[in-house]
C-alpha positions in Angstrom: -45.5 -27.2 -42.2 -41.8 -27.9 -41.7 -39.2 -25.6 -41.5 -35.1 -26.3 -43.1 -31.9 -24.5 -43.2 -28.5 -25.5 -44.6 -25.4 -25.1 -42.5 -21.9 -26.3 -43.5 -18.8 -27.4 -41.5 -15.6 -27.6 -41.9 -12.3 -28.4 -40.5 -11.3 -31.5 -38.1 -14.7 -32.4 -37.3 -14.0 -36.1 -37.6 -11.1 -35.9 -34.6 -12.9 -33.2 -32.6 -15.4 -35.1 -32.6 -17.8 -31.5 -33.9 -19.4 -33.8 -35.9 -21.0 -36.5 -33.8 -21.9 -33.5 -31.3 -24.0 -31.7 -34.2 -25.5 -34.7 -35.4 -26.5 -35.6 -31.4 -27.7 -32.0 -31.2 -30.2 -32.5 -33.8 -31.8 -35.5 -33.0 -31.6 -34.9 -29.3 -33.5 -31.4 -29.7 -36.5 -32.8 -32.0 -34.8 -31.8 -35.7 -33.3 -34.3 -38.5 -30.9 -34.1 -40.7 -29.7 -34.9 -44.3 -26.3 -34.7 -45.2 -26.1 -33.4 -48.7 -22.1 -33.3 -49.2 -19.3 -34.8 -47.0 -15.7 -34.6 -48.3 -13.3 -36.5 -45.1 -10.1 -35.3 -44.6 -7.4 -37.8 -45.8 -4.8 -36.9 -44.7 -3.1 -35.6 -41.1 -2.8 -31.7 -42.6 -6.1 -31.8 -44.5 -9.9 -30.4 -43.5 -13.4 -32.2 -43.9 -16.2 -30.5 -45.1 -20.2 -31.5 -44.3 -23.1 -29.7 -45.5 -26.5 -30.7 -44.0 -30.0 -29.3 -44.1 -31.3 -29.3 -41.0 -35.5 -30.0 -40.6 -37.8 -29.1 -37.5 -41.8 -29.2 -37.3 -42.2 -25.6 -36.2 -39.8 -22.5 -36.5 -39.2 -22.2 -32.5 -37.5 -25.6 -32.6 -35.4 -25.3 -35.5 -34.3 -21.7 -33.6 -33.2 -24.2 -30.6 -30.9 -26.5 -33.4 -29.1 -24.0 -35.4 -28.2 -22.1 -31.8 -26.8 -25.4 -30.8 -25.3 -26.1 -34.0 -23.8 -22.4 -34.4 -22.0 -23.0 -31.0 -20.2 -26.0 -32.5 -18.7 -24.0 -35.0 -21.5 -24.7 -37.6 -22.2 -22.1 -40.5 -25.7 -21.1 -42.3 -25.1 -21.7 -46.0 -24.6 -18.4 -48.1 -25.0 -16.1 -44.7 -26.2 -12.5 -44.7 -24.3 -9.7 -42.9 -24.4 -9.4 -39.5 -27.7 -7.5 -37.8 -26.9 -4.5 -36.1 -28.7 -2.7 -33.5 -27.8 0.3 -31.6 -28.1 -0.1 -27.8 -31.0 2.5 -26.7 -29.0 3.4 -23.7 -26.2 2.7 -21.7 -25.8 -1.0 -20.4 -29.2 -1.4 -22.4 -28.7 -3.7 -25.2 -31.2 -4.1 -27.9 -33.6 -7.5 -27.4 -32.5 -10.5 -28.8 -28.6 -9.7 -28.7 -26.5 -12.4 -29.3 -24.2 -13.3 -26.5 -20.6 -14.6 -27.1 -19.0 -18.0 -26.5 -15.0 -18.5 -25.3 -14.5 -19.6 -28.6 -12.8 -17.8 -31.7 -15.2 -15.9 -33.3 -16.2 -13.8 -36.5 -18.7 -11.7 -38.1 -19.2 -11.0 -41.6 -19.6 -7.1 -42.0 -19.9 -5.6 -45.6 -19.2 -8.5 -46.9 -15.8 -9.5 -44.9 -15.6 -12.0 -42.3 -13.4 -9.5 -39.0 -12.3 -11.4 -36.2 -13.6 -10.5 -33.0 -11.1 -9.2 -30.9 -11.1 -9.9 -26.9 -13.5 -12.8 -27.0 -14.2 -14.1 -23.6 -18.1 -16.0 -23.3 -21.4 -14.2 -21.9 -20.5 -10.5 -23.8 -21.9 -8.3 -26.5 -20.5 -8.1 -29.9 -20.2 -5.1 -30.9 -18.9 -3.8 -34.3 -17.5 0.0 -35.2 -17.8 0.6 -38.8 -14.6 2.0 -41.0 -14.3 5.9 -41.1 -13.2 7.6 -43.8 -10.5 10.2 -43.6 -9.8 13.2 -45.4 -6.6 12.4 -46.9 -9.4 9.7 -48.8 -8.4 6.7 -46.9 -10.2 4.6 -44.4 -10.2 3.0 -41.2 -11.1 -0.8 -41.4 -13.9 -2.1 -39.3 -13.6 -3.5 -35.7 -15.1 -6.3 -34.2 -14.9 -6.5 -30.5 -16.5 -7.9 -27.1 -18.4 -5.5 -23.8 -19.5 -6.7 -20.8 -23.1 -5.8 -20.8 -22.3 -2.8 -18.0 -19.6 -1.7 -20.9 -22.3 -1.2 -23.5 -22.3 2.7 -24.3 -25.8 4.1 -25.7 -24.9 4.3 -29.9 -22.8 1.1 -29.4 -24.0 -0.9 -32.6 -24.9 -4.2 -31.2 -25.0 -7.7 -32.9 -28.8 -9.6 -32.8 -28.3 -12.3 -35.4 -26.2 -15.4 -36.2 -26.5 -15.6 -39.9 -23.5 -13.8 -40.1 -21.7 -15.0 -37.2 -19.4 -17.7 -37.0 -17.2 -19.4 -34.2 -14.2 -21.5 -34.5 -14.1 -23.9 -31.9 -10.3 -25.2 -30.7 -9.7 -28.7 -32.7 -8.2 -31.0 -30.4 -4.5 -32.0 -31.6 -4.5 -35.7 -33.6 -1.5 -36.6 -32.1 -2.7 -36.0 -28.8 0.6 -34.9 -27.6 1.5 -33.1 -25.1 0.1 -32.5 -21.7 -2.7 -30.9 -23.4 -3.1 -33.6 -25.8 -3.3 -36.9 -23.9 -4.9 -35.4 -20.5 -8.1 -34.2 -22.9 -11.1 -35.7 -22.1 -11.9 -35.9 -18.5 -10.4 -35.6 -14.9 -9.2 -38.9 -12.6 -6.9 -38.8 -10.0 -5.2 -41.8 -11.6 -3.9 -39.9 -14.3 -0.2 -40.4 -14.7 0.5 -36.9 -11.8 3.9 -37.0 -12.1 4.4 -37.2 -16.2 1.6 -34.5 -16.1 3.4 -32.1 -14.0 6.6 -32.4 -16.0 4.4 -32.0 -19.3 3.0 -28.8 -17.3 6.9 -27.3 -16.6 8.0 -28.1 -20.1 5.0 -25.8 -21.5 5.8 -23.4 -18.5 9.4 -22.8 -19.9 8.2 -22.8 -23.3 5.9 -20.3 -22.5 8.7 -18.1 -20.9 11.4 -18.9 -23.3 9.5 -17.3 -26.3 8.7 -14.3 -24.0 5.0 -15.2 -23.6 2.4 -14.5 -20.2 2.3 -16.9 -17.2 -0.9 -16.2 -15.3 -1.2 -17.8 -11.7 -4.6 -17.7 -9.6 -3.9 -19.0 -6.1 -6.1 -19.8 -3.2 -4.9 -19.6 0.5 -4.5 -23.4 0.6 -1.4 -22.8 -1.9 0.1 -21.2 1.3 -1.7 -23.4 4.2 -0.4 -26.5 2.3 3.2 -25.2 2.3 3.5 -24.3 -1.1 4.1 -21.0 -0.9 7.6 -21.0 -0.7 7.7 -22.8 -4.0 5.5 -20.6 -6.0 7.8 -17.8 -4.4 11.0 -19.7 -6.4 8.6 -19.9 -9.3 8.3 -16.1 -9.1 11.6 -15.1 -8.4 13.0 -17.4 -11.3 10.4 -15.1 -13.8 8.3 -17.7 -14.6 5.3 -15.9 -13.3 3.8 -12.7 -15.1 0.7 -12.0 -13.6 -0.4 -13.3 -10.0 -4.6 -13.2 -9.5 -5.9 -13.9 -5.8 -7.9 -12.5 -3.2 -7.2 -11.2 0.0 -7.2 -14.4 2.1 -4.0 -15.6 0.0 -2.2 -12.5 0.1 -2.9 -12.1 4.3 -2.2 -16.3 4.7 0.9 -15.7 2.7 1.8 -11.7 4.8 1.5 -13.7 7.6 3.6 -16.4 7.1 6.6 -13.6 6.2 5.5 -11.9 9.5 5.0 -14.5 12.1 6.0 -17.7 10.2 2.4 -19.0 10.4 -1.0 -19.4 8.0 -3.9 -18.6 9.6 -2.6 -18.9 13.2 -1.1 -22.6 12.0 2.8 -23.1 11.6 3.1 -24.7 8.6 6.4 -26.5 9.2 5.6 -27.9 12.4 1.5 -28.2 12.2 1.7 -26.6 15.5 -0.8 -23.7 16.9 1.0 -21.0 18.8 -0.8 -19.4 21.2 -2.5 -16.4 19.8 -1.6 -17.6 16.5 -5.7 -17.2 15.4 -4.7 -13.5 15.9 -1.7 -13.3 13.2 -3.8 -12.9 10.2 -5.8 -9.3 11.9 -2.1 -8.5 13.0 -1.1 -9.0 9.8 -4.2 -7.2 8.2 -3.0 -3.7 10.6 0.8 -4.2 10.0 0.3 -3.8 6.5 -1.9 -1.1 6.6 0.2 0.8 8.8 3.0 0.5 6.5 1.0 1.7 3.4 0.3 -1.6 1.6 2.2 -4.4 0.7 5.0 -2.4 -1.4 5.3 -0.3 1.5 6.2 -2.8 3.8 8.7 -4.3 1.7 10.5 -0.8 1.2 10.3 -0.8 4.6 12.1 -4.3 5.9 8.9 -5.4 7.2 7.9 -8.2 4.3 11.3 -10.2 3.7 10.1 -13.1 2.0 7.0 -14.7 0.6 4.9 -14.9 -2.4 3.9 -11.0 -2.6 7.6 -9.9 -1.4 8.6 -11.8 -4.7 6.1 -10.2 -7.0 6.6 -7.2 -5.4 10.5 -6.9 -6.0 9.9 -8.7 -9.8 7.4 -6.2 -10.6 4.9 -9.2 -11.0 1.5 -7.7 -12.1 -0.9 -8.7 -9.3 -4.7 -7.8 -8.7 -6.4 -8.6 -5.4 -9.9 -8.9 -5.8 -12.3 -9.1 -2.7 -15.0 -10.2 -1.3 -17.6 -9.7 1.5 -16.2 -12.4 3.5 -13.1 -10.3 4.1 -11.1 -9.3 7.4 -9.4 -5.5 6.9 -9.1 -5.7 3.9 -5.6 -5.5 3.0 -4.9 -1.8 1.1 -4.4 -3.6 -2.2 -7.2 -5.2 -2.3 -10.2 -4.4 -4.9 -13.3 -3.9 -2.7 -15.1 -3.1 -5.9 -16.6 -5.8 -7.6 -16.7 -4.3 -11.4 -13.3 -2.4 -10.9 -11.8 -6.0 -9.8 -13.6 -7.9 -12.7 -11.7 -5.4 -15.6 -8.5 -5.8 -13.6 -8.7 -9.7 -14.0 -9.9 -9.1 -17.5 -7.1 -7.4 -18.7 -4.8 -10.0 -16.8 -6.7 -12.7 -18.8 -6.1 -11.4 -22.1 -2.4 -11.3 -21.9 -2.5 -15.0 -20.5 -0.4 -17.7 -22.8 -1.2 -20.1 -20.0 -3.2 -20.0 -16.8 -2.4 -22.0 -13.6 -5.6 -22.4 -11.5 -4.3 -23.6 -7.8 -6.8 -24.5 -4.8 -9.5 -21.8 -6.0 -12.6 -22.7 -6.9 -14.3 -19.6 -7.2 -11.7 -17.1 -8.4 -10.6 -19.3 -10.9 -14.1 -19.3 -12.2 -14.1 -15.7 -12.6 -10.6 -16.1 -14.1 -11.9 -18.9 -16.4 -15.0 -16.3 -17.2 -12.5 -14.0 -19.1 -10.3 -16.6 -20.7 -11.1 -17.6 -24.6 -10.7 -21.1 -25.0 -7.5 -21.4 -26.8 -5.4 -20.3 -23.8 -3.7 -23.1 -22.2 -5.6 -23.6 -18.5 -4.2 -26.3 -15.9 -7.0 -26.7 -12.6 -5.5 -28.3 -9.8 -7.4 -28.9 -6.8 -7.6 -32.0 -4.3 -11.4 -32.2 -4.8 -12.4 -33.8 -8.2 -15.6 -31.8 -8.3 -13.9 -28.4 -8.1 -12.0 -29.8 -10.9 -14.5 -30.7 -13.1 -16.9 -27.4 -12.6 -13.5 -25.6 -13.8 -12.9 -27.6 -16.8 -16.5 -27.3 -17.5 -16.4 -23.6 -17.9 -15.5 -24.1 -21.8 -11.7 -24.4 -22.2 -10.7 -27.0 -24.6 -7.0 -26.2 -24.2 -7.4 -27.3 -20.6 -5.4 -29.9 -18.0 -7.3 -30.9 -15.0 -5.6 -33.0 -12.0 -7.0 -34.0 -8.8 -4.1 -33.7 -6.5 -3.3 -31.9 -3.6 -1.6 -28.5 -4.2 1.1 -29.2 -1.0 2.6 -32.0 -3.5 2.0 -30.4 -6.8 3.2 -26.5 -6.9 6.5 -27.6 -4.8 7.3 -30.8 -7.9 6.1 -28.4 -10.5 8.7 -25.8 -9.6 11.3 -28.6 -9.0 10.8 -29.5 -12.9 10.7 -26.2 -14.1 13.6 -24.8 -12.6 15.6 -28.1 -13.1 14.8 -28.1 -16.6 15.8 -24.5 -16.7 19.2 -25.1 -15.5 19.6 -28.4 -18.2 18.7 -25.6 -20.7 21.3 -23.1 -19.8 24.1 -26.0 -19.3 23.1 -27.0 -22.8 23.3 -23.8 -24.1 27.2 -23.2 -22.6 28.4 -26.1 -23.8 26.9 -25.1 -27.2 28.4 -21.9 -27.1 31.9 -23.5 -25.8 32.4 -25.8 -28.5 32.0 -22.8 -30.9 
């Protein structure tokens, strides 16, 4: 006995290549296929539509396809409400809850497809139903996202994909754009330098139209030198949101404090004696003052990465870790508290810089839905690659090292800045 369902898709699955991915999904898991209606696109503004019955030999396997299938933005044929489930308990959700992808998603409640708001991958979906009021009107229906130690006991939880449906990002035909052309792959024989000025043009864009600029740095941003640069960056407003841990913030303290990084001056390369003590000096000077604002109330901070985001009022969360010295006072020691403060910084992101970082910008890139812009820099193509990976398909990845890149970055960014405003007086001159 064989068992069939009917799924449709529709959009740019020619470019985005959805559809060759489904049709590989398929065959690769055991199914086949018959395509019962295909209307392509003719046109650069126009959709494609495919509708296909899927076939497996036993109910398990055809489970496997249309999970595969649904993640590629595929839809079951005529779908049913979404199945809801109220969680038993708190951070207990019911069995067989569906967990989200990055991707755009919606579920079809009372008949009406609601977007899901939040989405970020590995979370519940959980919907509140409308309320009526007593002045006889009603609240509409929510759709959002909890992390599974978010889920409240009551919280009605979704457990089936007939009416769920996700919208994967369709890659741009013209393939413009540094997140057009750079699609596809990482080499460290990509064009760098055209990239980076790609990168600043979106940077200003980004700014210009009073969007978020998220950064998560690694303490190699500051041993490489860079930190001065991605203090300009700062200071010129083009940074909104800074996400690190504490090794950057004490690598970058120290630098302020005793002009070195980890014991190492970064000008000269040199080691000054009892320099592998600056970063615990630097750890106690801090906390002496208070914290980091503190100390740059105080005169002690003058310059630096966190004396910038502290004087532009640049929201910035520390998380730690277990490999911390001190830790510095405004550091996040707990590991949930710091996960909802990067969440929240994630879902105000337009665009996300990911610099030297492998690990926090994988916790950044856990939050992030895959329509915000992402650009992984790192000298190891590996690191790279395991960032891209996590989902994004609005993503840049280079293979460079962050010394060279941050400080040419800022150069194009603030140049361009300053063409922008010349242009704009000259405009305003000959009026």
């Amino acid at each position: 006995m064989t068992h069939s369902r009917t799924v449709e898709l529709e959009g740019h699955i020619i470019d985005s290549g959805t559809l060759q991915r489904c049709f590989g999904a398929v065959m690769d898991l055991g199914g086949s296929f018959d395509v019962e209606e295909f209307d392509v696109g003719k046109h650069e503004t126009e959709v494609s539509y495919c509708r296909l019955t899927v076939t497996a030999d036993d109910a398990e396997t055809l489970r496997a396809i249309l999970h595969e299938l649904h993640q590629n933005g595929a839809v079951l044929e005529n779908p049913s409400d979404v199945e809801l489930v109220a969680a038993p308990a708190d951070r207990v959700v019911p069995p067989n809850f569906y967990t989200t992808t990055n991707h755009p998603t919606e579920v079809l409640y009372d008949g009406e497809w609601i977007e899901v708001e939040r989405i970020e991958m590995d979370c519940a979906l959980v919907v509140e139903p409308g309320e009526e009021s007593r002045e006889g009107g009603s609240d509409r229906p929510r759709a959002y996202t909890k992390v599974l130690n978010a889920v409240e006991k009551g919280d009605l939880v979704a457990t089936d994909r007939s009416g769920i449906r996700v919208r994967p990002p369709e890659r741009p035909r013209s393939g413009g754009g540094a997140f057009g052309f750079m699609q596809g792959g990482v080499s460290a024989e990509r064009p760098s330098e055209s990239t980076i000025r790609e990168v600043a043009e979106e940077l200003r864009e980004v700014n210009e139209t009073g969007g978020n600029v998220m950064v998560v740095a690694g303490p190699a941003v500051i041993h490489s030198g860079a930190g001065d640069a991605l203090a300009d960056l700062v200071e010129a407003g083009y940074v909104d949101a800074l996400s690190a841990g504490n090794g950057f913030a004490t690598h970058d303290l120290e630098r302020s404090l005793y002009g070195t990084s980890l014991g190492m001056n970064v000008e000269t390369l040199e080691h000054p004696r009892k320099g592998h003590k600056h970063h615990i000096w630097t750890i106690s000077e801090i906390i002496r003052a208070g914290g980091i604002a503190a100390a740059v109330d105080e005169g002690i901070i003058t310059d630096g990465v966190m004396y910038q985001c502290v004087e532009n009022d640049v929201d910035t969360v520390l998380a730690g870790s277990i490999r911390d010295d001190g830790p510095l006072p405004d550091t996040i020691t707990d590991a949930i508290e710091a996960q909802n403060a990067i969440r929240e910084q994630a879902h105000e992101a337009d665009i996300v810089l990911m610099l030297a970082t492998l690990l926090h910008s994988v916790a950044v890139g856990n939050c992030l839905p895959s329509t915000t812009k992402t650009v992984c820099v790192d000298i190891n193509p590996a690191t790279v690659t395991q960032l891209l990976d996590r989902g994004s398909a609005q993503a840049v990845g280079m293979v460079t090292d962050i010394g060279t890149f941050v400080p040419t970055l800022a150069e194009y960014v603030l140049e361009g800045a300053a063409e922008s405003e010349s242009a704009r007086a000259d405009t305003a001159d000959d009026a």
